[in-house]
Structures are given as structure tokens and as C-alpha cells.
N, C-alpha and C positions, 0 to 999 in steps of 0.2 A: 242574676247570673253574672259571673267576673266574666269581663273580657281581655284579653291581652292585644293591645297591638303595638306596632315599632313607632318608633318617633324620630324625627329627624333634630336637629338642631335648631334650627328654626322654630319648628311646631315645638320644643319642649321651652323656647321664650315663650311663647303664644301662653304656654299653660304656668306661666310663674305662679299667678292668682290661687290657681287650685295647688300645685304644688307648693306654696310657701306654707299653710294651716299642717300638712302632712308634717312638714321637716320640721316646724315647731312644736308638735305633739311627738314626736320621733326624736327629738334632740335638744328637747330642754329637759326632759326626766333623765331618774338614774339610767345609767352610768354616766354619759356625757353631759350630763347638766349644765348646755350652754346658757349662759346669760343672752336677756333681751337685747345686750348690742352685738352679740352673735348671730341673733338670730335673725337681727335685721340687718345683716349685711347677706341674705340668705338672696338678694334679686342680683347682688355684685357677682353673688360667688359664681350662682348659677350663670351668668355671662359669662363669666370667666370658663367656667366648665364647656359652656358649648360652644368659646371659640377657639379649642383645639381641632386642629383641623381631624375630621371626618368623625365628627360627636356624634353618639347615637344613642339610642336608649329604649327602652319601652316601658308602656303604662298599664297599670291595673285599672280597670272600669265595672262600678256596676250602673247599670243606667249613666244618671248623671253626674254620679258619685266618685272622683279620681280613689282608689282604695291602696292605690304604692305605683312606685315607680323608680325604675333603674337605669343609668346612664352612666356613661365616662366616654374615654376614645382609645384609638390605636395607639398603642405604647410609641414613643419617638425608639430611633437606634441606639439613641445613649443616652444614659442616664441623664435627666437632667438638673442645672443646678440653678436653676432659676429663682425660687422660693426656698424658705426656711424648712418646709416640708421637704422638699428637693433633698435638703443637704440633711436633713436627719433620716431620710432613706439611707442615701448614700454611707450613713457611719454607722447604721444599722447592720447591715447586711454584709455575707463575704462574696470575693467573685465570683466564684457558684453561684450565690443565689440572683446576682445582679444582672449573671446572663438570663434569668429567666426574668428579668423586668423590661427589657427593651423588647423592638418588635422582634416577632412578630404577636410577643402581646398586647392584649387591651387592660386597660385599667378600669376597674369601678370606681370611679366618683362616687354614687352615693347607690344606697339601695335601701326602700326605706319601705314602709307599709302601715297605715293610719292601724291604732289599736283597735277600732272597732272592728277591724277584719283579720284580726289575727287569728291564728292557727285553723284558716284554710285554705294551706298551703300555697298563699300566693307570693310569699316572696320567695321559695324552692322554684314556682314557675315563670318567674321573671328571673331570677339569677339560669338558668335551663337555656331562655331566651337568650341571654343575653351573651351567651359565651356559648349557643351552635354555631359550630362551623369555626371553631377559633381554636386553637392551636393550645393556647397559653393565656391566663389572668393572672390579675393579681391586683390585692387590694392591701388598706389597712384596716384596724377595728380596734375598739375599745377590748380587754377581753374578757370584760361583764359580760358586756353585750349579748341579749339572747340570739342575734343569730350567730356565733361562734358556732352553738350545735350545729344547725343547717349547714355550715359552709362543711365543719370535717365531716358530718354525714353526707355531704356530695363529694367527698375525696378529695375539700380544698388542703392543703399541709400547711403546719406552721412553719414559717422561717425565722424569723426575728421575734426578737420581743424589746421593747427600749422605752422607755420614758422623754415623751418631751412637753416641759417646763409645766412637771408634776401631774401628766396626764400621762397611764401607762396604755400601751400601743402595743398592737402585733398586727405582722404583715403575714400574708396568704397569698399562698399561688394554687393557681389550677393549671391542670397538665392532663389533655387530651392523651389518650390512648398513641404510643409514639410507634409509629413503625419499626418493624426488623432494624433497621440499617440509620434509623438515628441517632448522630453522634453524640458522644459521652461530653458532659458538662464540662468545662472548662476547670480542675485541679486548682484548688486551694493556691493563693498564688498566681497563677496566670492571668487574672484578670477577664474582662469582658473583650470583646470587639472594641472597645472605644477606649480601650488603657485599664489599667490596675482603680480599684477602688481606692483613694484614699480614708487614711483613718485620718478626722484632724485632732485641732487639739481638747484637751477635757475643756478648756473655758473657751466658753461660744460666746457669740453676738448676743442681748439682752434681746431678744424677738424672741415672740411665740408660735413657735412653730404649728398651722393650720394641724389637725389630730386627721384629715383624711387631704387626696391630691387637692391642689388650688388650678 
């Protein structure tokens, strides 16, 4: 029997061991066919992932079996441009869609589910988990990728679509049921709360921009 429960940031160091065999069978096959020194920087990344402040996530269990598991954290207020990811958001996206990348959303980091448990339905109830009681997400994704279905059959939308450095990419938002009286998205042009999107220029820095957040 799958168990679902929350993980804090902490507890999901604790489980690098079990989680690292997952993200390897998860993301060395088609589509993202990361290479083995991808897939061993898989104890950095997750460091990195759970030292945004207020990481959270939760795990699929049967017995003693991890069978998936999903995490990221609360969106910061603005965009940020910290990483090569950062900045290929950023020239992704129009101001529209950038107001729905800050808080009050969270991002997915990863959401993953070993192939031996696929199709029941536990990454629908881990992505359910992971975004009650939240407002707004939003992630990236290959768009091979088999869960593309899942996310638009939970009413995730697409927003962008973009290539970065020959890996094609699309971003997703999810948008809670909004109140009567929630104000209309910020006008093409107007920008976020934290200034206008820049576009920059077509020749970028020789970096490989991470294919989900760092």
C-alpha cells in the first residue's frame, strides 16, 4: 500500500540515498537523457533545492520502498536572476505570465516516480499534495515528458515554450480557483511588481542553463 507523507527539508537530506536511484532512473531515459556527471551532481542539486528557504516536499512509500517524490519551495517576490535557469525564465516569459511566478507561488523542483510504480496514480497525488492550500505553481518540463498529460489534466496551463542550449523546455502554472474580487493580471507591458521583464540579447553567456529551478 503507497503512503504519502510531508517532508521537511531536512528530512528530504536525510533521504538523498533513496532519492538519488529514483532521479536516475527518472532522468537518464528519454526525454532528458542526462548524462552520469548529471546525474551525479544529483546530492549538490538537491542541497541546493532544500536550501531555499521554507523547502518542502513530500514522498511516495510502500513499505520500505521510496516509490516518488516531490519538492521545491515558496516562489521569492521577484524573479530571480541568480542562475542561468533564472535568466532563461526570465526571457521566456511576458509580464503576464511572470506575475504568476513570484510569490505567492511555489515552484516544483522536481517531481519524480520510480517506473516500477507507474500508472497508480501516484505522481497526480503527490503533485494534489503538494500544491493544497496554495494559491499558484509553477514549474518547467521537458515536453516529451509523460507527465505533460497529468499536469494539463489537473488544469496546469502552458505558458512558454523555449530552448535552452538544445534542450526544448516549457513552463506551467497552476492557478487555484480565484475569488470574485481577484485582480486582473498585470497588461502586456506593465511588468511584475518588481520592474518590466527584460528581453536580453539573442547571444548569451556559453553556460548551460540547468532544464529545471537550481
Amino acid at each position: 500500500m503507497i503512503a504519502i507523507r510531508p517532508v521537511s527539508a531536512a528530512q528530504l537530506c536525510d533521504l538523498q540515498d533513496r532519492l538519488e536511484p529514483v532521479y536516475r532512473q527518472c532522468f537518464s531515459a528519454p526525454p532528458w537523457n542526462e548524462t552520469d556527471e548529471e546525474i551525479a551532481d544529483y546530492p549538490a542539486r538537491l542541497a541546493r533545492h532544500t536550501g531555499h528557504p521554507g523547502s518542502y516536499g513530500f514522498v511516495a512509500e510502500e513499505g520500505a520502498e521510496l516509490a516518488g517524490a516531490i519538492y521545491g519551495w515558496p516562489a521569492p517576490a521577484c524573479l530571480p536572476e541568480a542562475s542561468a535557469f533564472d535568466l532563461a525564465v526570465r526571457d521566456a516569459v511576458s509580464p503576464a505570465v511572470a506575475a504568476l511566478l513570484v510569490a505567492p507561488a511555489v515552484v516544483v523542483a522536481e517531481l519524480m516516480v520510480a517506473p516500477a510504480f507507474h500508472r497508480r496514480g501516484i505522481g497526480r497525488t503527490l503533485l494534489a499534495e503538494y500544491v493544497a492550500g496554495r494559491s499558484r505553481a509553477w514549474l518547467a518540463t521537458h515536453p516529451g515528458a509523460g507527465a505533460v498529460a497529468l499536469y494539463e489534466s489537473e488544469g496546469w496551463v502552458r505558458r512558454a515554450a523555449y530552448v535552452a542550449s538544445g534542450t526544448p523546455l516549457v513552463l506551467y502554472t497552476y492557478q487555484a480557483s480565484p475569488p470574485r474580487d481577484t485582480p486582473a493580471l498585470p497588461a502586456p507591458g506593465q511588468g511584475s511588481a518588481c520592474g518590466p521583464v527584460r528581453r536580453r540579447s539573442a547571444t548569451r553567456p556559453n553556460r548551460r542553463p540547468p532544464s529545471r529551478p537550481v
